[in-house]
DRENLUMGU-613001 format. One line per field, with one value per residue (C-alpha): residue number from 1; residue in one letter; x, y, z. Coordinates in steps of 0.05 Angstrom, whole numbers. Each point is the difference from the previous one (the first is absolute). Example, Ala and Ser with C-alpha at 12.3 -4.5 7.8 and 13.67 -1.06 7.14 Angstrom:
<atoms>
resi: [1,2];
resn: [A,S];
east: [246,27];
north: [-90,69];
up: [156,-13];
</atoms>
This chain:
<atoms>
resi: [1,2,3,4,5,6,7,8,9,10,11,12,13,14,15,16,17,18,19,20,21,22,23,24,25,26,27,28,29,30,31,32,33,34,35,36,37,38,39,40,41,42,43,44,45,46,47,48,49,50,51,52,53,54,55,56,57,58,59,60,61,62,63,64,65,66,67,68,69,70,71,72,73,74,75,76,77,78,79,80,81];
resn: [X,X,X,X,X,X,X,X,X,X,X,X,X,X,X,X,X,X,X,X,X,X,X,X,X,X,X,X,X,X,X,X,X,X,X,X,X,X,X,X,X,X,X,X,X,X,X,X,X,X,X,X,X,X,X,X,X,X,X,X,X,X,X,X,X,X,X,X,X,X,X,X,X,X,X,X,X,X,X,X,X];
east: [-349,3,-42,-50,3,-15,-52,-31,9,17,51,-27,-23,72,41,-40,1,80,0,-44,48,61,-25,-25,80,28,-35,8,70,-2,-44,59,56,-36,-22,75,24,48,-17,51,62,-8,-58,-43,-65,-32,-25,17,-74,-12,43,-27,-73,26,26,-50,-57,14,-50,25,57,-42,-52,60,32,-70,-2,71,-18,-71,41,51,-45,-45,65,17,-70,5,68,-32,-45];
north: [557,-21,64,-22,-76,32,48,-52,-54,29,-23,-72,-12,27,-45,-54,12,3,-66,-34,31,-18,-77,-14,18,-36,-63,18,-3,-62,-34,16,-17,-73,-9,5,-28,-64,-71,-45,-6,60,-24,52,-4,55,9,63,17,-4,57,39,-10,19,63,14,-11,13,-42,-75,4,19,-65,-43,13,-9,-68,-13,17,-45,-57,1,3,-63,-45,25,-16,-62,-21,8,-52];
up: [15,76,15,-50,26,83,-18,-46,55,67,44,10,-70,-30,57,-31,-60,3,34,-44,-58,39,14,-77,-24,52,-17,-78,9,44,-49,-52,29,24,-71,-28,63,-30,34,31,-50,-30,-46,-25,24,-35,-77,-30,-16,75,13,-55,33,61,-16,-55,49,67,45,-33,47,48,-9,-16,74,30,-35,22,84,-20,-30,55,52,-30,7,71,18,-24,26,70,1];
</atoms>
């Protein structure tokens, strides 16, 4: 399989490849574990069917961390003025 990937890709193309691949899990699993993250007091913050989602389909965790960084950026921003 990693023969196939290089002579498909070359070197650059399968090192980026691999990165890209490496990057998209991390932030999966990120995107999880923030989702059924519990808030202050042990409160679950979650819904079940957002778990489901996330592991059924891969890139909601994904969007739902980028929103996360977006949201807590928008309240920094505006705690500076």
């Amino acid at each position: 399989m990693l023969k196939t990937i290089y002579e498909s890709f070359g070197f650059a193309g399968s090192l980026l490849l691999s990165l890209l691949i490496f990057l998209f899990l991390i932030l999966w699993l990120a995107g999880i574990a923030g989702i059924t993250q519990p808030k202050d007091g042990g409160k679950v913050r979650y819904k079940p069917w957002m778990v489901w989602l996330a592991v059924l389909f891969p890139l909601y965790p994904i969007a739902w961390i980028i929103n996360q960084i977006w949201n807590h950026f928008s309240i920094m921003k505006t705690k500076n003025r």
